[in-house]
Backbone atoms as SQL, in Angstrom:
CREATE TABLE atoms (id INTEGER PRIMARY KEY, chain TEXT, resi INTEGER, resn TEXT, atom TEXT, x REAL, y REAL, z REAL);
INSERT INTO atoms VALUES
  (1, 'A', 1, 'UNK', 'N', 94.601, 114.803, 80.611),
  (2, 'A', 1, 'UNK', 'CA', 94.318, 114.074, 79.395),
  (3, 'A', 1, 'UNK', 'C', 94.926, 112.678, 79.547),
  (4, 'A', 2, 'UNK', 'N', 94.139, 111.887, 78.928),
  (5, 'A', 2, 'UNK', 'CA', 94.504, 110.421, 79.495),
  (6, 'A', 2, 'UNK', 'C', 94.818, 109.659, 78.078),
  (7, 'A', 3, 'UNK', 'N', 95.252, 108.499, 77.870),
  (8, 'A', 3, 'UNK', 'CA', 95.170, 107.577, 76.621),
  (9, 'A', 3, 'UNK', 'C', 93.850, 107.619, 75.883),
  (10, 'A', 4, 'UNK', 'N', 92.832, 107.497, 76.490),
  (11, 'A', 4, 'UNK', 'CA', 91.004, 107.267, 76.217),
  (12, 'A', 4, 'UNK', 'C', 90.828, 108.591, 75.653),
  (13, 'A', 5, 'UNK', 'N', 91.192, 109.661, 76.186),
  (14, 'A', 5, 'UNK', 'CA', 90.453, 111.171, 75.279),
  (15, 'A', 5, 'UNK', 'C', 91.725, 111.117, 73.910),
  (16, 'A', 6, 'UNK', 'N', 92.942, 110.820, 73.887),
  (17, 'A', 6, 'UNK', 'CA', 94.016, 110.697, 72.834),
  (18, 'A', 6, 'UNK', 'C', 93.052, 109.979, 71.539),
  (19, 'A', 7, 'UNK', 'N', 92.525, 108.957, 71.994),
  (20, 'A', 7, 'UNK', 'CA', 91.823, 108.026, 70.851),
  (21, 'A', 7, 'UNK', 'C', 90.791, 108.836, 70.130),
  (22, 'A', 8, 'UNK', 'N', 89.931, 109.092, 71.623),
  (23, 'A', 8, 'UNK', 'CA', 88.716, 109.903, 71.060),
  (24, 'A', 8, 'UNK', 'C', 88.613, 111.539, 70.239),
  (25, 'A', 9, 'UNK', 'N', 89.995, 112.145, 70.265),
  (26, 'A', 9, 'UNK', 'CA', 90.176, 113.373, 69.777),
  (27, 'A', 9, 'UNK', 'C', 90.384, 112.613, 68.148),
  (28, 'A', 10, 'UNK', 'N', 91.574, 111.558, 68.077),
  (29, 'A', 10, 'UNK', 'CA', 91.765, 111.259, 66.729),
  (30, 'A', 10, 'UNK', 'C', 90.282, 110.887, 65.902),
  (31, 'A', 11, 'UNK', 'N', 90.032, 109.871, 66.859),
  (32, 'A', 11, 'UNK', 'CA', 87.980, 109.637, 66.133),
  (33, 'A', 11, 'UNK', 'C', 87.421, 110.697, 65.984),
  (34, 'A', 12, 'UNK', 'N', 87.191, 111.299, 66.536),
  (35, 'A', 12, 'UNK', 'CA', 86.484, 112.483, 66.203),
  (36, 'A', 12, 'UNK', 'C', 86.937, 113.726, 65.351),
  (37, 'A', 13, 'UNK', 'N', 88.574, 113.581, 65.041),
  (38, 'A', 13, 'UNK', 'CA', 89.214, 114.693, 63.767),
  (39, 'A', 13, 'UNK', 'C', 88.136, 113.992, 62.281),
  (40, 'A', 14, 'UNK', 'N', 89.149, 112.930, 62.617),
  (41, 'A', 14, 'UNK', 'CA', 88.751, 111.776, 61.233),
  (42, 'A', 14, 'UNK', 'C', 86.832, 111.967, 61.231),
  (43, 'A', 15, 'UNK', 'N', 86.152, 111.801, 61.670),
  (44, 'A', 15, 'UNK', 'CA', 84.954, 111.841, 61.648),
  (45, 'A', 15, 'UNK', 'C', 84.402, 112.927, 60.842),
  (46, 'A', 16, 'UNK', 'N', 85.060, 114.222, 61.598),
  (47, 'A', 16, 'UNK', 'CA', 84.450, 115.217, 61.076),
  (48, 'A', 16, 'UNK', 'C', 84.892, 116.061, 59.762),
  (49, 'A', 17, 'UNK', 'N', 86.242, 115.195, 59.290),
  (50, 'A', 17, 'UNK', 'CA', 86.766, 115.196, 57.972),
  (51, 'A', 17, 'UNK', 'C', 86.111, 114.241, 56.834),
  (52, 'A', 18, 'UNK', 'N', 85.626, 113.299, 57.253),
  (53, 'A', 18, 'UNK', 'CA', 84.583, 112.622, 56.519),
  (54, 'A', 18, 'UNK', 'C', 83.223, 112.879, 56.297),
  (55, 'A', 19, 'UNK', 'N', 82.745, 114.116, 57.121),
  (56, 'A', 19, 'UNK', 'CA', 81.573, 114.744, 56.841),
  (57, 'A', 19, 'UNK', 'C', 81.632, 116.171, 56.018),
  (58, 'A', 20, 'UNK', 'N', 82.621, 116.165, 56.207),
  (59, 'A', 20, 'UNK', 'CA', 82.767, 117.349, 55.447),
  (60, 'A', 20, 'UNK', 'C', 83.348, 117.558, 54.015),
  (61, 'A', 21, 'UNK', 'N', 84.428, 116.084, 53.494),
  (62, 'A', 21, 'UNK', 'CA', 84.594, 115.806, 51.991),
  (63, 'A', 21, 'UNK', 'C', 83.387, 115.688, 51.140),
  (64, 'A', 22, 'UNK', 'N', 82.290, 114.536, 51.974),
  (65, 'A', 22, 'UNK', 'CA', 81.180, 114.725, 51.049),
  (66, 'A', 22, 'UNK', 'C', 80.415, 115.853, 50.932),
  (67, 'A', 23, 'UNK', 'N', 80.217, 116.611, 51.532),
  (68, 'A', 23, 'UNK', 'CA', 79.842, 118.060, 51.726),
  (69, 'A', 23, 'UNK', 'C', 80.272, 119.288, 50.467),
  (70, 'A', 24, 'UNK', 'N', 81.845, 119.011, 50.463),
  (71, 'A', 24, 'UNK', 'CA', 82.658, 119.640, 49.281),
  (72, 'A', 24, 'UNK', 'C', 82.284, 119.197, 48.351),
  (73, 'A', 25, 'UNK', 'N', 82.644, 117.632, 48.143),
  (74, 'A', 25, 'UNK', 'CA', 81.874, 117.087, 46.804),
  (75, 'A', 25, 'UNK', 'C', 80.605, 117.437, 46.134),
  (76, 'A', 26, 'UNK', 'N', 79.868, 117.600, 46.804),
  (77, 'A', 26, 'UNK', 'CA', 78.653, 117.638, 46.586),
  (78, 'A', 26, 'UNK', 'C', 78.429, 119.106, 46.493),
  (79, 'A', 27, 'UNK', 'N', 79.211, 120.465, 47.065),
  (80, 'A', 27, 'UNK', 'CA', 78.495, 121.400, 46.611),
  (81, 'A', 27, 'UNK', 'C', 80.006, 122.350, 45.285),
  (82, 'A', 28, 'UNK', 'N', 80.915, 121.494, 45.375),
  (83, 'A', 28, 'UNK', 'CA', 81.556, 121.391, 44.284),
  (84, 'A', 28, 'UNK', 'C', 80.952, 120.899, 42.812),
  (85, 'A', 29, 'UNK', 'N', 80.606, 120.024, 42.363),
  (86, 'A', 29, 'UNK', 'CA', 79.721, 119.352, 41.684),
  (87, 'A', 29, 'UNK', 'C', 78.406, 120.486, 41.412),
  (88, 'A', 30, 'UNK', 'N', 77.758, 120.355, 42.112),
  (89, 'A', 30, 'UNK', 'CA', 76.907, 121.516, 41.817),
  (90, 'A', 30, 'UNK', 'C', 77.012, 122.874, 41.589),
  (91, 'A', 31, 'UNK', 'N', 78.391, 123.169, 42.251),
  (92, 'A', 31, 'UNK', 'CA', 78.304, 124.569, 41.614),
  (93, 'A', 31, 'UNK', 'C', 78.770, 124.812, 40.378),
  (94, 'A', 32, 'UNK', 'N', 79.644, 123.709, 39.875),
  (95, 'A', 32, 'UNK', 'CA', 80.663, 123.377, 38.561),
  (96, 'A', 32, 'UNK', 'C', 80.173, 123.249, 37.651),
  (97, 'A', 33, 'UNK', 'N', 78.537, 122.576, 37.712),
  (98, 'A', 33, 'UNK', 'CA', 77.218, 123.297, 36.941),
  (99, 'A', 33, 'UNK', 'C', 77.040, 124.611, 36.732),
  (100, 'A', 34, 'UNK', 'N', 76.172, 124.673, 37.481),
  (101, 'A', 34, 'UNK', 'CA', 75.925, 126.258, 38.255),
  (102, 'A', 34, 'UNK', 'C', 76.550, 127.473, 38.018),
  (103, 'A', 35, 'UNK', 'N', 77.041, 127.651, 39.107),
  (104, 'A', 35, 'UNK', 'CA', 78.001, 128.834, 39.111),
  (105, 'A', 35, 'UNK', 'C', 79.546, 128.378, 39.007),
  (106, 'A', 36, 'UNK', 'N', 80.234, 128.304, 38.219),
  (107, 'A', 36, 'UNK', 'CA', 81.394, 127.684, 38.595),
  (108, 'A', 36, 'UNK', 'C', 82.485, 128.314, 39.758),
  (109, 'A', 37, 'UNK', 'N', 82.431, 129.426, 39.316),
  (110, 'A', 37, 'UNK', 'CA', 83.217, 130.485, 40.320),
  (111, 'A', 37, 'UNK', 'C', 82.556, 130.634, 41.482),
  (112, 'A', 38, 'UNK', 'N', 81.634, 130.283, 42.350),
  (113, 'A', 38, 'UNK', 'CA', 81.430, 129.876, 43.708),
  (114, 'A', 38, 'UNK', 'C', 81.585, 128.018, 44.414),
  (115, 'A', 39, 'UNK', 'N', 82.097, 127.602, 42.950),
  (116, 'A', 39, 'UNK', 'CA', 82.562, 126.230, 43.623),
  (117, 'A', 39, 'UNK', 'C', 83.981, 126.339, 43.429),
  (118, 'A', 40, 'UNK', 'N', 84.415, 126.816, 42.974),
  (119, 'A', 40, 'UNK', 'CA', 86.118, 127.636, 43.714),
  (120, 'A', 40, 'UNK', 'C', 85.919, 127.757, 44.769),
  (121, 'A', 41, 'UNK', 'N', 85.229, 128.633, 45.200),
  (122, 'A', 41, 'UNK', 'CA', 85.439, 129.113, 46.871),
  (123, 'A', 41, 'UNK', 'C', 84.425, 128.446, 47.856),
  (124, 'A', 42, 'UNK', 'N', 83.856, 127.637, 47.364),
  (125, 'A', 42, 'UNK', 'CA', 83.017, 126.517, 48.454),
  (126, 'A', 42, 'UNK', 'C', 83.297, 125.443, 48.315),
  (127, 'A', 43, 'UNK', 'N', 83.441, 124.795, 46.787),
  (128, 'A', 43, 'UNK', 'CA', 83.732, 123.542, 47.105),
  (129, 'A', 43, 'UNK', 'C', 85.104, 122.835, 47.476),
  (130, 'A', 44, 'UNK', 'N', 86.348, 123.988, 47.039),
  (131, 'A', 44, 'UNK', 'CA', 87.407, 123.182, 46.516),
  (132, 'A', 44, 'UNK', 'C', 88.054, 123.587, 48.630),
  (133, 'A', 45, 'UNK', 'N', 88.049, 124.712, 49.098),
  (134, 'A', 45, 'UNK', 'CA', 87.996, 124.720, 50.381),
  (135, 'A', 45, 'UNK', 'C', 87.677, 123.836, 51.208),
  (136, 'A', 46, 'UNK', 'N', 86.391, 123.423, 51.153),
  (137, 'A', 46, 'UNK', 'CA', 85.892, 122.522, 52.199),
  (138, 'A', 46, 'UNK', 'C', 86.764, 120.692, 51.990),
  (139, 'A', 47, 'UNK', 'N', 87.301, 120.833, 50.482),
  (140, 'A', 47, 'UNK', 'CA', 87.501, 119.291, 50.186),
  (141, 'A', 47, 'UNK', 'C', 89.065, 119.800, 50.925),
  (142, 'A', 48, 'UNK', 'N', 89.929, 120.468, 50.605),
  (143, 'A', 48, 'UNK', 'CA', 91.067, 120.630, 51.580),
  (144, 'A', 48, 'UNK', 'C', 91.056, 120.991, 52.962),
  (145, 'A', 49, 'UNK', 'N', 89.768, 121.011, 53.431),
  (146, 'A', 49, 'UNK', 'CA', 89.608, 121.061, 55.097),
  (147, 'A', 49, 'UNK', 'C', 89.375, 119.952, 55.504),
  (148, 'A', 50, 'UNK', 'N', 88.525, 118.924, 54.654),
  (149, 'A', 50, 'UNK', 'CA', 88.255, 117.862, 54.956),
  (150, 'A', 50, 'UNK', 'C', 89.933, 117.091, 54.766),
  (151, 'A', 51, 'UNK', 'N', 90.450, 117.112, 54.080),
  (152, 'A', 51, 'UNK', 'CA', 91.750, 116.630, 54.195),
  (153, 'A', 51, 'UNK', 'C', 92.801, 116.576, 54.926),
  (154, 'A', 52, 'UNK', 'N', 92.618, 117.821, 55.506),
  (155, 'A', 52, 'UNK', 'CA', 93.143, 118.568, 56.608),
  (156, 'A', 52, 'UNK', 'C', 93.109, 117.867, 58.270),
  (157, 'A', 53, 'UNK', 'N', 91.661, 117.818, 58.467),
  (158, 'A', 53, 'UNK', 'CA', 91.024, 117.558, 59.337),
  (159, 'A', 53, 'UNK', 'C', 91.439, 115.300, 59.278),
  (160, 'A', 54, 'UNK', 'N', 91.232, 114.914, 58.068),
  (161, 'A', 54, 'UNK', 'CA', 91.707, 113.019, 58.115),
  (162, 'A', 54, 'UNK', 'C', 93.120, 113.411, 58.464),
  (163, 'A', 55, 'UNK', 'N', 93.597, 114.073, 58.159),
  (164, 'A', 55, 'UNK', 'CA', 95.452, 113.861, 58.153),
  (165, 'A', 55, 'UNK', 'C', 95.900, 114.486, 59.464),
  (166, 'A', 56, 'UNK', 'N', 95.375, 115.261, 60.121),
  (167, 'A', 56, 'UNK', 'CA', 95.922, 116.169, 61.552),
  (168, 'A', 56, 'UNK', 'C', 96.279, 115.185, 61.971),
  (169, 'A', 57, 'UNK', 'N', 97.602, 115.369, 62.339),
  (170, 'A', 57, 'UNK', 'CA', 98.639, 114.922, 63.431),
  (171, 'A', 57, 'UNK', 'C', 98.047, 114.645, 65.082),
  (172, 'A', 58, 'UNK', 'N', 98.594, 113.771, 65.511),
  (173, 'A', 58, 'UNK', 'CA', 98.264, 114.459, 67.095),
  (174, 'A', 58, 'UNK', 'C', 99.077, 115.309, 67.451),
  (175, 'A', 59, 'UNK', 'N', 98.441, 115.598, 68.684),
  (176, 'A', 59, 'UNK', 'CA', 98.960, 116.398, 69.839),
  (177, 'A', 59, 'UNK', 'C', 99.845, 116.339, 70.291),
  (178, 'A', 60, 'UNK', 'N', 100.552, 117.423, 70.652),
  (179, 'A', 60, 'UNK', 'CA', 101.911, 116.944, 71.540),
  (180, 'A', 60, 'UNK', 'C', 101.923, 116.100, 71.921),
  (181, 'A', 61, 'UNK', 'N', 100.605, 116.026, 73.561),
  (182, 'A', 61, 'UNK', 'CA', 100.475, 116.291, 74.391),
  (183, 'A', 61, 'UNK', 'C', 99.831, 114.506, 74.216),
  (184, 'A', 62, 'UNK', 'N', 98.998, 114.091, 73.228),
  (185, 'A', 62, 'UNK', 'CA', 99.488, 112.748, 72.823),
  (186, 'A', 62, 'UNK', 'C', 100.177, 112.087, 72.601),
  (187, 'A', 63, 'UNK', 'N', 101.013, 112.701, 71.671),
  (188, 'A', 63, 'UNK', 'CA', 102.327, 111.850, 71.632),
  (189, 'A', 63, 'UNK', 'C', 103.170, 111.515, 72.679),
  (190, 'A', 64, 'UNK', 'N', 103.605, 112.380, 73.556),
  (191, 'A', 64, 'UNK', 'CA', 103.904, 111.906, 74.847),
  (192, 'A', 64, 'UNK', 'C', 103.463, 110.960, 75.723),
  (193, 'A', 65, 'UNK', 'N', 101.865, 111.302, 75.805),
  (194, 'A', 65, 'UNK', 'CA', 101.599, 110.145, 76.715),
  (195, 'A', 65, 'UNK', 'C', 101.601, 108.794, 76.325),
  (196, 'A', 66, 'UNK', 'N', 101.489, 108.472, 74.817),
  (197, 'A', 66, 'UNK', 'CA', 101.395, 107.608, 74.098),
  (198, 'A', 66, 'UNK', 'C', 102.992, 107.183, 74.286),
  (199, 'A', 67, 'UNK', 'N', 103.786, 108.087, 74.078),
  (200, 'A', 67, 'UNK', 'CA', 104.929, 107.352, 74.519),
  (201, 'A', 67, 'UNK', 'C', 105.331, 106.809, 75.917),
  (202, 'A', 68, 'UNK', 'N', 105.058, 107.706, 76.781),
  (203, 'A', 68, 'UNK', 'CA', 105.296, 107.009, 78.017),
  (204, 'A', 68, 'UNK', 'C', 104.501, 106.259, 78.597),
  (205, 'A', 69, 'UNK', 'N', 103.561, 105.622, 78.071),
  (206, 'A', 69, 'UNK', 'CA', 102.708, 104.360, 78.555),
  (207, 'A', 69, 'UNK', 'C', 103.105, 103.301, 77.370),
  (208, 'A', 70, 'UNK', 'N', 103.654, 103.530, 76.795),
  (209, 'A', 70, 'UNK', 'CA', 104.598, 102.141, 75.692),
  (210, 'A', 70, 'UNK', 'C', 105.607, 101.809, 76.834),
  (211, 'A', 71, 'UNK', 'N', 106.654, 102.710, 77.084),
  (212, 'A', 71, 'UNK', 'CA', 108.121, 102.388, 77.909),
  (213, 'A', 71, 'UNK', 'C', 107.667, 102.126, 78.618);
């Protein structure tokens, strides 16, 4: 694992946490119509995965290398 896949793992957490808030939103919202008690368990999930997924930390295994190509 090099500096270049470090970047591209973070782009791609964040990415796929941004596809997936609007996703929650949207079937949150509709079910809150709807059914409310299946947007409990679909919508409000997916909006804390999506949160999940913008905020993940790196990798060890990043952080290291990230540190030892600073020093």
């Amino acid at each position: 694992m090099n500096r270049e896949d470090c970047k591209n793992e973070k782009i791609s957490s964040r990415m796929i946490g941004l596809i997936i808030i609007p996703l929650g939103l949207v079937l949150s919202l509709i079910s809150f119509f709807f059914l409310p008690v299946v947007g409990l368990f679909l919508g409000i999930p997916l909006l804390v995965l999506g949160g999940v997924f913008i905020a993940a930390p790196e990798s060890k295994v990043c952080r290291l290398i990230l540190r030892k190509d600073e020093a």
